[in-house]
C-alpha positions in Angstrom: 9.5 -21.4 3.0 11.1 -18.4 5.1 11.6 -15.4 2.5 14.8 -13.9 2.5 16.1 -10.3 1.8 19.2 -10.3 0.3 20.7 -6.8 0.0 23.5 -7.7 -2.8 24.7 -3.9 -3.4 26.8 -5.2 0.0 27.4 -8.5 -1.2 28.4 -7.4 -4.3 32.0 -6.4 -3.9 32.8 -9.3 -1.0 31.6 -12.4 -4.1 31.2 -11.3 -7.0 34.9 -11.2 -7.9 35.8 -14.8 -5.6 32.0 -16.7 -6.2 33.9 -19.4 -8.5 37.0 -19.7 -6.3 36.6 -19.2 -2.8 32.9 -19.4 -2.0 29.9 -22.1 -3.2 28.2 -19.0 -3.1 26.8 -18.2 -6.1 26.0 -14.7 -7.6 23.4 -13.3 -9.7 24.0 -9.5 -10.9 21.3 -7.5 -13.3 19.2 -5.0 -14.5 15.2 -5.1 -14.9 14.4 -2.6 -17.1 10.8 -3.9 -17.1 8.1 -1.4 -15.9 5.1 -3.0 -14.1 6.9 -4.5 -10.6 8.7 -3.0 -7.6 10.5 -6.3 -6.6 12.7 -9.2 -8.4 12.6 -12.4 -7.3 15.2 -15.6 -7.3 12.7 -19.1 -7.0 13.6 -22.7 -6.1 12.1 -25.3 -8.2 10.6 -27.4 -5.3 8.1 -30.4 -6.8 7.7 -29.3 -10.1 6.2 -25.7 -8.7 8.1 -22.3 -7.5 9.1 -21.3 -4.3 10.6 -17.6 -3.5 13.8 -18.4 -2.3 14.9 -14.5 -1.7 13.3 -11.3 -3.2 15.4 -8.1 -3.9 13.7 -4.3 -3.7 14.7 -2.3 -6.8 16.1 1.4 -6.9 15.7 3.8 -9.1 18.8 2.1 -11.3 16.7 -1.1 -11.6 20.2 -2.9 -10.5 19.5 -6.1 -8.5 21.2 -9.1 -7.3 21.2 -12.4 -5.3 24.1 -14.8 -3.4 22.9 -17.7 -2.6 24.0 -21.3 -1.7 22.9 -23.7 -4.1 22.8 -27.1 -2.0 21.5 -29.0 -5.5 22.6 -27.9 -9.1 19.4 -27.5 -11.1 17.5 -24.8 -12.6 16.3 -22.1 -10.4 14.0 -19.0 -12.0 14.2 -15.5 -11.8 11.5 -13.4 -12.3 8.8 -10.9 -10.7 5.1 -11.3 -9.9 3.0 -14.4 -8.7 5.3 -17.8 -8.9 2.3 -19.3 -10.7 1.7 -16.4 -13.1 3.7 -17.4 -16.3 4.8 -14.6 -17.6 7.8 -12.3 -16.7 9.8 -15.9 -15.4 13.3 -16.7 -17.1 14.8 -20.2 -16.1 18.3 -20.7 -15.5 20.8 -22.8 -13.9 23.5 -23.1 -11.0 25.8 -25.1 -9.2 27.7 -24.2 -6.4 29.7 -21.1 -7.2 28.3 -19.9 -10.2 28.2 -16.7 -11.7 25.1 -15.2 -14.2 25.1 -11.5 -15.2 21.4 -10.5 -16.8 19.8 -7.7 -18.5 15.9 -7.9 -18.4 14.1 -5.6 -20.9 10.9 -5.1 -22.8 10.5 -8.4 -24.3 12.9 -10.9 -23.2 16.8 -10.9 -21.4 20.0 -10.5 -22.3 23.4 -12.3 -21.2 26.0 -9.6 -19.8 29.7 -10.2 -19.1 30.8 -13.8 -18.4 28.2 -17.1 -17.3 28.6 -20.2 -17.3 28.2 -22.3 -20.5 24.9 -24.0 -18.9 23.5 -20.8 -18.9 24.2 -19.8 -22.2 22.8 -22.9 -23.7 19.4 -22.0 -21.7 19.6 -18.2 -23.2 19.9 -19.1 -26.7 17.1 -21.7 -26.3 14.4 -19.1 -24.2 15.5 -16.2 -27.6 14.9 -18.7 -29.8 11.3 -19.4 -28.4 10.9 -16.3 -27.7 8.4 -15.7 -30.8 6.4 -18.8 -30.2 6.3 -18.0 -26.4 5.5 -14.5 -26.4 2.1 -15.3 -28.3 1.6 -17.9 -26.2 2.3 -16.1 -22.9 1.5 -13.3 -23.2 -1.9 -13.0 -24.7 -3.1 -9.8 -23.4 -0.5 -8.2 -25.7 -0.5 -10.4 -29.0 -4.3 -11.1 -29.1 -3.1 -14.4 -31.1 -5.6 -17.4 -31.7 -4.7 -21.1 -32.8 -5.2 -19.1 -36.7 -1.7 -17.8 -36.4 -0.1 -19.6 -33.3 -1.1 -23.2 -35.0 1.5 -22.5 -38.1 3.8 -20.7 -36.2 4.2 -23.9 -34.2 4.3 -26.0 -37.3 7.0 -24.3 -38.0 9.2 -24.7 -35.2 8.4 -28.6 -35.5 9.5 -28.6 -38.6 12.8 -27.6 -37.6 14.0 -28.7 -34.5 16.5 -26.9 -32.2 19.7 -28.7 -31.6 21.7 -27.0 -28.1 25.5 -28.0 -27.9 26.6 -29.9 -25.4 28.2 -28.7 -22.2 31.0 -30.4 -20.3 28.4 -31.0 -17.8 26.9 -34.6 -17.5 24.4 -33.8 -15.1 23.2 -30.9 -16.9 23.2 -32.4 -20.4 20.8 -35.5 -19.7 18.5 -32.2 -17.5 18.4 -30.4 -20.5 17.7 -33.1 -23.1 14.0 -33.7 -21.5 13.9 -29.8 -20.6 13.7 -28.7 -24.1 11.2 -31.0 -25.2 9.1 -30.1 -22.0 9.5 -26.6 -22.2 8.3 -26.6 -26.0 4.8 -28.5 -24.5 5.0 -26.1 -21.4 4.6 -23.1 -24.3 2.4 -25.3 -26.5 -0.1 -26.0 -24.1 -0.2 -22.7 -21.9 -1.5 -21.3 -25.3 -4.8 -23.7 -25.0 -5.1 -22.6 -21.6 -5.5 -19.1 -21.7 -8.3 -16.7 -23.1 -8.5 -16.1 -27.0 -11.4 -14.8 -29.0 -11.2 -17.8 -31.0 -10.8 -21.6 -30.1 -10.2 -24.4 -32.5 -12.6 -27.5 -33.5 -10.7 -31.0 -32.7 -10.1 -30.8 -36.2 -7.7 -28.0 -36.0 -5.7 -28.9 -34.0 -2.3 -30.2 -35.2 -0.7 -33.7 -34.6 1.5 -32.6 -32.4 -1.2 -31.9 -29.8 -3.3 -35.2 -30.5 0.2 -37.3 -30.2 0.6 -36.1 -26.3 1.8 -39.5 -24.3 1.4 -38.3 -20.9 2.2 -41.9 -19.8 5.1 -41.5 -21.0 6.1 -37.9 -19.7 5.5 -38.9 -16.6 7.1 -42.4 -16.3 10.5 -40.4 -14.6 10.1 -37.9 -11.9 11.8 -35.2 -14.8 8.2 -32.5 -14.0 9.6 -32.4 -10.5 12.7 -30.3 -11.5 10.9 -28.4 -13.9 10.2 -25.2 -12.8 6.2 -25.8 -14.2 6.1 -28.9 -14.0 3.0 -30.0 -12.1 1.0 -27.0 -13.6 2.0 -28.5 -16.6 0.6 -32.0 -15.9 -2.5 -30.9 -14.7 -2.5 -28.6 -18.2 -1.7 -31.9 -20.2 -5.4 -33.7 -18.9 -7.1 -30.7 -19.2 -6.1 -30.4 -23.2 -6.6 -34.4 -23.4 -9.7 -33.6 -22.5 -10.7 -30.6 -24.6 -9.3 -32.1 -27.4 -12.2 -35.0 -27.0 -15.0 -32.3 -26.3 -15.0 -34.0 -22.3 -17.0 -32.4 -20.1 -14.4 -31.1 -17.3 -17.6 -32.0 -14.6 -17.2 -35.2 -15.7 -13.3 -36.0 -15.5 -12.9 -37.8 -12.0 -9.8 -37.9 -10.1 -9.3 -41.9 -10.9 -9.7 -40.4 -14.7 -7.1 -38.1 -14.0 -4.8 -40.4 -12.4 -4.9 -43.4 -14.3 -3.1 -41.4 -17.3 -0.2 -41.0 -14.8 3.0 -43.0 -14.6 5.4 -42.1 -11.7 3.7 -42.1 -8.1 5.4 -39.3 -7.0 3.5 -37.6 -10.1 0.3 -38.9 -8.4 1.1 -37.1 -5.1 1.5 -34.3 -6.4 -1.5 -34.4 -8.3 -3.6 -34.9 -5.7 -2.3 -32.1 -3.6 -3.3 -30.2 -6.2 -6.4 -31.8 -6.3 -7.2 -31.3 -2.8 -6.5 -28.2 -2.3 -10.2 -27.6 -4.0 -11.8 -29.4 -1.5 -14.1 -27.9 0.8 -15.1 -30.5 3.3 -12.6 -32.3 6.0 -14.9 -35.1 5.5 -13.8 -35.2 1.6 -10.3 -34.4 2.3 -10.1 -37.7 4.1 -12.5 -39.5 1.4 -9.2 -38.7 -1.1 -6.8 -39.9 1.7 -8.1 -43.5 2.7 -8.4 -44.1 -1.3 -5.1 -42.2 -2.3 -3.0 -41.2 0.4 -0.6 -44.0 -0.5 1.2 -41.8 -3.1 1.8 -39.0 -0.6 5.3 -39.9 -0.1 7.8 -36.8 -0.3 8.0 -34.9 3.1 7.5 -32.1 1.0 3.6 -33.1 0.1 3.1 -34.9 3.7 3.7 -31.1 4.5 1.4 -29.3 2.5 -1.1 -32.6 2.6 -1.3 -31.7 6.6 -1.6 -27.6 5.5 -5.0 -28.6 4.2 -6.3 -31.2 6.5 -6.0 -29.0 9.3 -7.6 -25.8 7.5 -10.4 -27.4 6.5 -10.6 -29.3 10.2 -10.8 -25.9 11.9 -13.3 -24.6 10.0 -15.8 -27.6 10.2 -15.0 -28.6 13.7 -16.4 -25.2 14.9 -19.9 -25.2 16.9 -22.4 -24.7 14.2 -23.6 -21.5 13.9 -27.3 -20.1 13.3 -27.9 -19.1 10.2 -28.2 -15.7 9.3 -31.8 -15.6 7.8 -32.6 -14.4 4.5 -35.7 -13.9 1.9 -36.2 -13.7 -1.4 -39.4 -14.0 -4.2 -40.8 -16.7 -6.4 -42.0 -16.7 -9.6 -45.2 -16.0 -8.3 -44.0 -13.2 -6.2 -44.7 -14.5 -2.7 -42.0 -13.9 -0.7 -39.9 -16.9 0.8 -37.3 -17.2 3.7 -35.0 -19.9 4.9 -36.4 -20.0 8.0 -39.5 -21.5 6.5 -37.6 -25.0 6.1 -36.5 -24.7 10.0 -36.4 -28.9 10.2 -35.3 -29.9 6.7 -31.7 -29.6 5.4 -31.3 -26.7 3.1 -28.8 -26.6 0.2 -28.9 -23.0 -1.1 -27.4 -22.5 -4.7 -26.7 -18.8 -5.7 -26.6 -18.4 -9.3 -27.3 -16.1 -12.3 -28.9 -16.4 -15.2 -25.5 -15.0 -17.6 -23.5 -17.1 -14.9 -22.5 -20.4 -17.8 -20.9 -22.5 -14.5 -23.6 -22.1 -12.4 -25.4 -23.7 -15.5 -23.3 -26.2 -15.9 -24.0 -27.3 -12.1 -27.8 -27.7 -12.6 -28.3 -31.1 -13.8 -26.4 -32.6 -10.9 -28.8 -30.0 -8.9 -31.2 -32.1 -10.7 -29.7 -35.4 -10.3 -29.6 -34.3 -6.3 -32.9 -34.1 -5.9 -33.7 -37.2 -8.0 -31.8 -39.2 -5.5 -32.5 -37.5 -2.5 -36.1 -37.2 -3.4 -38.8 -38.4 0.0 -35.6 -37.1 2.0 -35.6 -34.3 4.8 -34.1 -31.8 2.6 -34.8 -29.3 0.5 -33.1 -27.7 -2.5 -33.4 -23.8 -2.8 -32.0 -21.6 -5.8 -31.1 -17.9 -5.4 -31.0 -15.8 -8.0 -28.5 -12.8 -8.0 -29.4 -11.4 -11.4 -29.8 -7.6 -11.2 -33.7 -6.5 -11.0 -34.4 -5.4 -14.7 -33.3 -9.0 -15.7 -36.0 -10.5 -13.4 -38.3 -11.2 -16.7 -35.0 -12.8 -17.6 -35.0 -14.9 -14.8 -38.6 -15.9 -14.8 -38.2 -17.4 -18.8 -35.1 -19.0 -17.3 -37.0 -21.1 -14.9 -40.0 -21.9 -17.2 -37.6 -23.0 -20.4 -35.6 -25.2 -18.1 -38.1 -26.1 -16.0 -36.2 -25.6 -12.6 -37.7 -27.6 -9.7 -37.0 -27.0 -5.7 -37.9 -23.3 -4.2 -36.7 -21.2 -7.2 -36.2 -17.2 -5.3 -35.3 -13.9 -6.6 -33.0 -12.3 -4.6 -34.3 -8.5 -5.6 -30.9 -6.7 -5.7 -28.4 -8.4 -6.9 -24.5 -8.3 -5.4 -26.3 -5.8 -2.6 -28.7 -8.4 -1.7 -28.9 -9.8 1.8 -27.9 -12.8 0.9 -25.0 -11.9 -0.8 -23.9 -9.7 1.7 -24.8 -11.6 4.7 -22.6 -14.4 3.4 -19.8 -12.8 1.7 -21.1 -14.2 -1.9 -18.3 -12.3 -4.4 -18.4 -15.0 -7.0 -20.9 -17.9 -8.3 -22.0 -20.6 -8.2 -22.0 -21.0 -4.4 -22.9 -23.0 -2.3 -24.3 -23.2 1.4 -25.5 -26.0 3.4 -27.6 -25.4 6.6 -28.6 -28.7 9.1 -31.7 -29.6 10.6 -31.9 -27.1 13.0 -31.3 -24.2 11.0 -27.7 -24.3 11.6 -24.8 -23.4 9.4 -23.1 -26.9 7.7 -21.2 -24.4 5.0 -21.4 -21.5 3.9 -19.2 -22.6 0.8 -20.0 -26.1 0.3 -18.8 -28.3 -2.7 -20.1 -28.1 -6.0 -23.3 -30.5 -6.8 -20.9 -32.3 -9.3 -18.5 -33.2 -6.5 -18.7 -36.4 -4.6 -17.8 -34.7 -1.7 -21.7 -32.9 -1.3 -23.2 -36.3 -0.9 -21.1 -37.3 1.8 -22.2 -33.8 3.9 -26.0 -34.8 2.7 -25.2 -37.8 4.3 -23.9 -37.2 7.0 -26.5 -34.3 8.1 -29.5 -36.5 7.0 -28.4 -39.3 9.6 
């Protein structure tokens, strides 16, 4: 979506006195007296995520604006900072013509002058959440756990906001499944960001363990939300948690089969697949899935992702740049050495808890693939005083496959030679000593099999 620049100190006098009368132009006028951001944006809910629709460049008053033309009424957000970023995002709502004057400070916003009554029934609904949100949202500040968040929300159950109505149909039935889905939205982000405590199953309240996502998804409703398919993905990650599931061991028909609408399911699965690594998995998902990739929209993005991951595996295999490392009994040990086998390399850690996690289906790998032409090879990138570490490591778990100490950590050749700033990876080199990937998918992914396969043939 093409970003657009709107300079409203010019726009200002030419609408802003006409917007309702003359013009479906409508007109947003405020302050951000909020340290932390040089820019403000406006965003377009577009299937249930945010797109920028124009960004303004604040001065030293912290005035800014937007006039836009609003070809849907529906809720729009304004805000500052990363659209997927939570915090610092206010939801509102427009149709042609209409008018909102804001004030942004330290904790939340103010109405100025005159808006529109939609507007005002989305104000006094974000202040009264407020409380519950700004624990929820803004955990760096609060440092709140489920000790004092879990009551607080008890107590917002226990007495339920009732908005007036609006003369506006359209945005009366919006708003009836908004508040209810904005209350989960903040209920949920909670469990999904980091706390120095985390509840039992027994902790958690009804309210959590009563979660129908059959039923919040039976309508396309998360589409117009402006979180809505973070949310869903958020909603069977807390099923989950909630019943101590390993997230390795959710699959995508798992995932899936707890959701209603099919435009739902598209939009999962673009999010889904933008995790992939392989074009070869990519089109796995496709031939079983691609049926709910409806929306031009998602054919778009769908496409986005095909083709990146084409280019970069339909690229003449490259030799691999050789590297070394030590094993447990200190002889040293190089890639080239398996010249004629597959190689999948893990790098890991021993303080590294998913690259942990990974290592039974590392084990499960090379059950299956065991009297095959490859061979599995684990990298250590612990720092050299933890080497002792390392060696107990690989005798209390009994790791199998070349087990090598990398010697230096983030600054070893390894590491550097393959742009390794984050574990577990994974690479993948063929037969001939050629690179597959240098960042292949995880051992518990389907997807590895299929480039195990593939290269074995």
């Amino acid at each position: 979506m093409k970003k657009i620049i709107v300079f409203f100190l010019i726009l200002q006098a030419t609408f802003a006195g006409s917007a309702h009368a003359d013009t479906k132009l409508s007109v947003v006028s405020g302050v951000w007296n909020r340290g932390g951001t040089p820019t403000v944006d406006l965003f377009q809910v577009v299937s249930g995520r945010l797109e920028v629709l124009s960004t303004y460049v604040l001065q030293e008053d912290k005035k800014f604006g937007f006039a836009f033309e609003v070809q849907k009424e529906g809720f729009y957000v304004i805000g500052a900072g990363n659209p997927r970023a939570k915090n610092d995002k206010y939801t509102f709502y427009f149709k042609p013509g209409d008018a909102l004057s804001i004030e942004v400070n330290d904790s939340i916003f103010t109405l100025t002058g005159k808006n529109t009554e939609e507007n005002i029934v989305l104000a006094n609904w974000q202040q009264y959440m407020q409380p519950l949100a700004f624990k929820s949202i803004y955990f760096w500040k609060t440092m709140s756990t489920y000790v004092d968040f879990f009551p607080l929300l008890q107590d917002y159950l226990k007495k339920p906001y009732v908005a007036k109505s609006t003369k506006n149909p359209v945005f009366n039935r919006l708003y009836a499944q908004y508040q209810n889905i904005d209350f989960l939205n903040i209920a949920s982000l909670f469990l999904n960001t980091p706390r120095s405590m985390h509840p039992e199953t027994k902790d958690y309240p009804d309210y959590y363990l009563n979660i129908n996502l059959p039923e919040l998804t039976k309508d396309d409703f998360l589409l117009k939300y402006p979180d809505g398919v973070d949310l869903m993905a958020r909603l069977i990650k807390v099923k989950n948690m909630i019943a101590n599931k390993n997230p390795l061991d959710v699959t995508i028909e798992d995932k899936l089969s707890g959701i209603t609408n099919d435009l739902l399911k598209g939009e999962l699965l673009i999010q889904e697949a933008a995790y992939f690594k392989s074009y070869l998995g990519f089109t796995e998902l496709m031939s079983k899935y691609g049926k709910y990739i409806t929306l031009p929209d998602q054919k778009e993005r769908a496409s986005e992702i095909a083709t990146h991951l084409a280019v970069n595996e339909t690229k003449p295999g490259q030799p691999a740049i050789d590297f070394s490392g030590t094993d447990s009994n200190g002889k040293t040990v190089s890639l080239s050495d398996f010249k004629g086998k597959m190689v999948m390399v893990d790098i890991w850690a021993t303080w590294c808890g998913p690259c942990i996690k990974e290592m039974p289906f590392i084990e499960k790998l090379m059950e299956d693939y065991h009297g095959k032409d490859i061979v599995f090879m684990g990298v250590s990138v612990d720092v050299p005083k933890d080497k002792p570490k390392w060696e107990k490591f690989l005798k209390d778990k009994n790791l199998q496959g070349v087990q090598l100490f990398s010697g230096n950590g983030w600054e070893s050749d390894i590491a550097k030679f393959y742009q390794v700033n984050s574990i577990p990876r994974f690479l993948l080199f063929d037969k001939q000593g050629n690179i597959i990937s240098t960042d292949a998918p995880r051992p518990s992914s389907p997807e590895i099999r299929q480039l195990i396969d593939n290269g074995l043939k």
